[in-house]
C-alpha positions, -999 to +999 in steps of 0.1 A: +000+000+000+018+030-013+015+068-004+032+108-006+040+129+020+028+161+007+020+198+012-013+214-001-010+245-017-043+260-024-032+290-050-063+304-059-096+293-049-111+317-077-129+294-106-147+296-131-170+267-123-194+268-099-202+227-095-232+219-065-211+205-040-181+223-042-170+245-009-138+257-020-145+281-046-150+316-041-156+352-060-128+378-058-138+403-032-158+379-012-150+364+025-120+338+023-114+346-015-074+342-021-045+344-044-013+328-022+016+353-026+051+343-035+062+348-003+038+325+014+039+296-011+074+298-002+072+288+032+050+260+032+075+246+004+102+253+026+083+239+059+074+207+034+111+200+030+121+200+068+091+177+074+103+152+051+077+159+019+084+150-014+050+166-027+041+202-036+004+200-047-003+231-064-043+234-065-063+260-083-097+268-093-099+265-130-093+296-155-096+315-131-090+348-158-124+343-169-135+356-135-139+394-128-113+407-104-093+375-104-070+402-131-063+424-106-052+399-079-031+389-101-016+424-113-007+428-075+016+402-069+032+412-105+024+390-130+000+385-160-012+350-159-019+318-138+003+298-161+035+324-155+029+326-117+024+289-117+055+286-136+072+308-114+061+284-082+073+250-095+107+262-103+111+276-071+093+243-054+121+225-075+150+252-063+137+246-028+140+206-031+107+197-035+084+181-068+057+199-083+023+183-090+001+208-107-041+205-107-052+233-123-078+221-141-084+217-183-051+229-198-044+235-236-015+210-247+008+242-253-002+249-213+010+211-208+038+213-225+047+244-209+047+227-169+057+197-182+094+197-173+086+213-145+062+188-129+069+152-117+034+144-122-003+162-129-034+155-122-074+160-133-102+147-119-124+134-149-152+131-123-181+117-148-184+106-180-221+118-177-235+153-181-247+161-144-273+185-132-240+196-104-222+206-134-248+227-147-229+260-142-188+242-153-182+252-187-151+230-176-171+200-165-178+187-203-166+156-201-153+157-237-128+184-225-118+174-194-109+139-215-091+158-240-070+171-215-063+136-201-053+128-237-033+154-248-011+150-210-008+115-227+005+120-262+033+144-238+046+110-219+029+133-186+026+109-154-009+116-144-038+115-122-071+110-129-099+099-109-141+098-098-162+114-079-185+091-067-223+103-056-229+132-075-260+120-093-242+095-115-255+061-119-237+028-117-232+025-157-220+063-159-189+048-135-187+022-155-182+042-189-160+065-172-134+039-160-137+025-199-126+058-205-096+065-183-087+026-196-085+031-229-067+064-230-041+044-206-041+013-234-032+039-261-007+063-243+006+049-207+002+074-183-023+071-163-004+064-124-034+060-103-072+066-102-086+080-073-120+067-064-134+098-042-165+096-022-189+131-022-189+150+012-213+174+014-204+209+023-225+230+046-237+260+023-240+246-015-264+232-032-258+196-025-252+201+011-286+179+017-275+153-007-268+118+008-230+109+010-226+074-009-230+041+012-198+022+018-213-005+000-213+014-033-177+027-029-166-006-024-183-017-060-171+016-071-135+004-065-141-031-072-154-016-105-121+001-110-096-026-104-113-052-127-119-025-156-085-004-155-050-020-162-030-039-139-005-011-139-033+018-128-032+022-090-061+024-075-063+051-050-089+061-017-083+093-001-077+079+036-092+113+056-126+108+036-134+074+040-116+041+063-094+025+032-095-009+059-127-022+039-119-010+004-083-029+004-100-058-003-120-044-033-087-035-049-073-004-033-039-002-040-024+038-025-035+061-002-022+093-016-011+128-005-009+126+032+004+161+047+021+162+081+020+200+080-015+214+059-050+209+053-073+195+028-080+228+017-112+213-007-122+188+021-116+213+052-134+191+077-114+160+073-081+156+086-056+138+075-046+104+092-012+099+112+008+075+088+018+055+123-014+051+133-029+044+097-001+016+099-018+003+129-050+003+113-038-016+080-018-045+104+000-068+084-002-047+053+026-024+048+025+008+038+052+024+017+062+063+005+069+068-028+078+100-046+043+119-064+058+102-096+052+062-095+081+039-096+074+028-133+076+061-145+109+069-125+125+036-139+115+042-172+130+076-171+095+099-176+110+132-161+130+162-177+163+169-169+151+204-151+137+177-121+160+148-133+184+151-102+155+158-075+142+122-083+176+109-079+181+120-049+148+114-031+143+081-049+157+046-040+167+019-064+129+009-072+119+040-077+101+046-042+109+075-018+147+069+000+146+065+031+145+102+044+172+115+061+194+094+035+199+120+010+226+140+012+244+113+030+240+086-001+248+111-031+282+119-008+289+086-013+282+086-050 
C-alpha cells in the first residue's frame, strides 16, 4: 500500500466553475477569497522539506482569468497570468527541493507542454463521463474536454492522475463508462499512475449540502469496478481522511495518496488527515510504503525532464520509491 508525503497549496480558490457540491470556490472580493503570494507559497515549500515531503500540490480553481477581479489579484503580486505565476512556483518548489504536482484544471497541450518539465506528475479529476445537473454551471465540466486534456497530458509521456467522484448523481453504468474511458486512453498512451476513487462530502452551504453521501457498499463496487476495468499497472487510490481504506483494500485499493504532516485538505476542510503511524496500525499486516508523487514505473522508465531529473535521484531509492528520508545527502556523498 503505497503513499506521498505532501503539502497542499491552495493558489487560488477563484474558478470559473461553480459545480453543486463544491466549498472551495469563491468570487474575488468575497470572505475567504485568495491568491497565495510568493512569499507565502514559499514557506509552506520550505516547511514541506524539513518535514520530510516530497510533494508540492499546487491546486487551483480552473481559469480563473475568466472571473472578474481575479485580473487584478493577479496584477498585484506582479504577474500576467496563472500559467507564468504557476511557472514561477514549480521552479522555485524544484530550487527549494521539492516536486511539483500541478491540478489546475483543463489545460491546452501548449499549457502542458509548458509545466511539463517542470512537474513530476499532474493531475485532473475526470469526475463523470455523464453530463450532471451539479455541473450545470462548469463550462469546464464537459466531459469531452476534461478527456481531452487527459489525452493530450498522454501524447506528452505526462505521469498523471485522474480519478471519480462518486455520488454526485451518476449512476452505476455512468462509472462504468468512465473507468472504460480512463482505460483506454491508458491502453493507447501509458500514463495514467493511479485513479482516485473519491467519495462526495457534502459541504455546509452549497447546493448539494442535503444530498446523501454514498454508502460504503457502493464505494466498495465503485472500487471493485475500477480494479477489474482499468490496467494492472493503474493504481487504485482512496483518499484515507474521507473514507476508512481498511474495507476497500479488499476491493482493490492499492495507494493512499497525498498525506500532509503540515497542511489541510483545503477542498475537504473538515477531514483531517490520518497519522501515517497510526494508519499503519489500522492496516496490520499490510505495509505501507512512500513513494515519490511520480510512481516507480515512470521513475524507472525515465519519464521526467532533466530540469527535475536530479531531485528524483536524490529522493528516490533503487525501485523507484521514496529513499529513506534522512538518507539524501548522505548517499549522493557517497556517490
Amino acid at each position: 500500500m503505497t503513499y506521498s508525503k505532501n503539502v497542499f497549496i491552495p493558489v487560488t480558490n477563484i474558478c470559473r466553475n461553480q459545480c453543486g457540491y463544491c466549498g472551495f470556490r469563491r468570487e474575488p472580493g468575497q470572505p475567504g477569497a485568495r491568491l497565495m503570494k510568493p512569499e507565502e507559497v514559499i514557506s509552506v515549500l520550505e516547511n514541506g522539506v524539513r518535514a520530510g515531503c516530497t510533494e508540492a500540490l499546487f491546486t487551483f480553481g480552473e481559469r480563473a482569468e475568466e472571473v472578474p477581479g481575479y485580473g487584478e489579484m493577479l496584477e498585484e503580486i506582479g504577474y500576467s497570468s496563472t500559467l507564468e505565476y504557476l511557472v514561477f512556483l514549480c521552479e522555485t518548489a524544484i530550487d527549494i527541493g521539492i516536486l511539483p504536482h500541478t491540478n489546475a484544471g483543463i489545460m491546452t497541450r501548449s499549457e502542458l507542454e509548458a509545466l511539463k518539465p517542470l512537474n513530476a506528475s499532474m493531475g485532473l479529476m475526470l469526475e463523470s463521463t455523464a453530463v450532471l445537473a451539479a455541473h450545470k454551471d462548469c463550462p469546464g465540466k464537459n466531459p469531452e474536454r476534461r478527456l481531452e486534456t487527459i489525452r493530450e497530458a498522454g501524447k506528452l509521456k505526462i505521469p498523471y492522475t485522474t480519478g471519480l467522484l462518486i455520488g454526485i448523481g451518476e449512476s452505476r453504468d455512468d462509472r462504468i463508462e468512465s473507468l472504460e474511458a480512463i482505460a483506454a486512453l491508458h491502453r493507447e498512451y501509458g500514463h495514467i499512475q493511479e485513479v482516485i476513487i473519491q467519495n462526495f462530502a457534502p459541504k455546509p452551504g452549497t447546493e448539494m449540502e442535503n444530498f446523501p453521501e454514498p454508502a460504503v457498499e457502493e464505494m466498495m463496487d465503485s472500487v471493485e469496478l475500477a480494479a477489474r476495468i482499468l490496467p494492472g499497472d493503474v493504481a487504485v487510490q482512496v483518499a484515507p481522511n474521507l473514507i476508512d481504506p481498511k474495507s476497500l483494500i479488499a476491493k482493490g485499493v492499492t495507494d493512499l495518496g497525498g498525506i500532509s504532516p503540515l497542511t489541510i485538505d483545503w477542498i475537504n476542510p473538515e477531514a483531517e488527515w490520518p497519522d501515517v503511524k497510526n494508519l499503519q496500525k489500522k492496516l496490520g499486516d499490510i505495509p505501507l510504503k512512500e513513494r515519490l508523487p511520480v510512481y516507480p514505473p515512470y521513475v524507472k522508465k525515465g519519464w521526467y525532464s532533466e530540469r527535475i531529473g536530479s531531485l528524483i535521484k536524490r529522493l528516490s531509492d533503487n525501485s523507484g520509491y521514496r529513499k529513506q528520508p534522512g538518507t539524501e545527502n548522505a548517499e549522493d556523498s557517497e556517490k
